[in-house]
N, C-alpha and C positions, 0 to 999 in steps of 0.2 A: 709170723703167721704159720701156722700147720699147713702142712701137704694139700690135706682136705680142703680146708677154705682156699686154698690158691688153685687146686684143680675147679669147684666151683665158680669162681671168680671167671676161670677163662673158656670155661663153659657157656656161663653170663652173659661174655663178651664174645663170644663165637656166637649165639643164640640173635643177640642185638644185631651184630653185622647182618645177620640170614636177614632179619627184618629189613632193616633200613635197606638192605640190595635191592631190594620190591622198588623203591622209592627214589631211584637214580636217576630217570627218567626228567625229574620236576629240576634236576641240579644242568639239564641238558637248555638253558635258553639263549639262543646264539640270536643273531642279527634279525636272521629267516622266521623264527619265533616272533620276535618282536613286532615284528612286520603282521605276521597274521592276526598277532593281537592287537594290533590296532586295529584291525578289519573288523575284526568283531565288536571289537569297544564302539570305534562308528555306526556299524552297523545297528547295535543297540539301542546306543545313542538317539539314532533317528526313528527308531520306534520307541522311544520312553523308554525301556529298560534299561538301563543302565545297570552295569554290575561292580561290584568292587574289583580292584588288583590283584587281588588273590584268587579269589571266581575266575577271573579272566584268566588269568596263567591256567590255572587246572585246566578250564575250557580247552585253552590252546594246547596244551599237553595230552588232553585225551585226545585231541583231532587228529595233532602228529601222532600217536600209537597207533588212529583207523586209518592210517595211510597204508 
């Protein structure tokens, strides 16, 4: 590989990391999480809504950030 493609490459990958850092957040779901999302899954539940596992975590994710 040349200079060039390999300074590219790890620019690439220097660029990827900035992204995904935004998204660390969603890797944070401890016991405490778990709990709240069940609150809400019931809660939903009992009104008909119901949302998938993956809606629900976001849900719960955004809640813990507006803490």
């Amino acid at each position: 590989m040349e200079h060039i493609e390999v300074k590219k490459m790890i620019e690439k990958i220097a660029k990827l990391k900035r992204f995904f850092n935004k998204f660390t957040f969603l890797l944070n779901f401890d016991s405490s999480s778990a709990k709240i999302a069940g609150f809400i899954r019931n809660k939903l539940n009992k009104k008909g809504t119901a949302i998938g596992v993956r809606s629900l975590r976001f849900a719960n994710c955004f809640n813990c950030i507006g803490e």
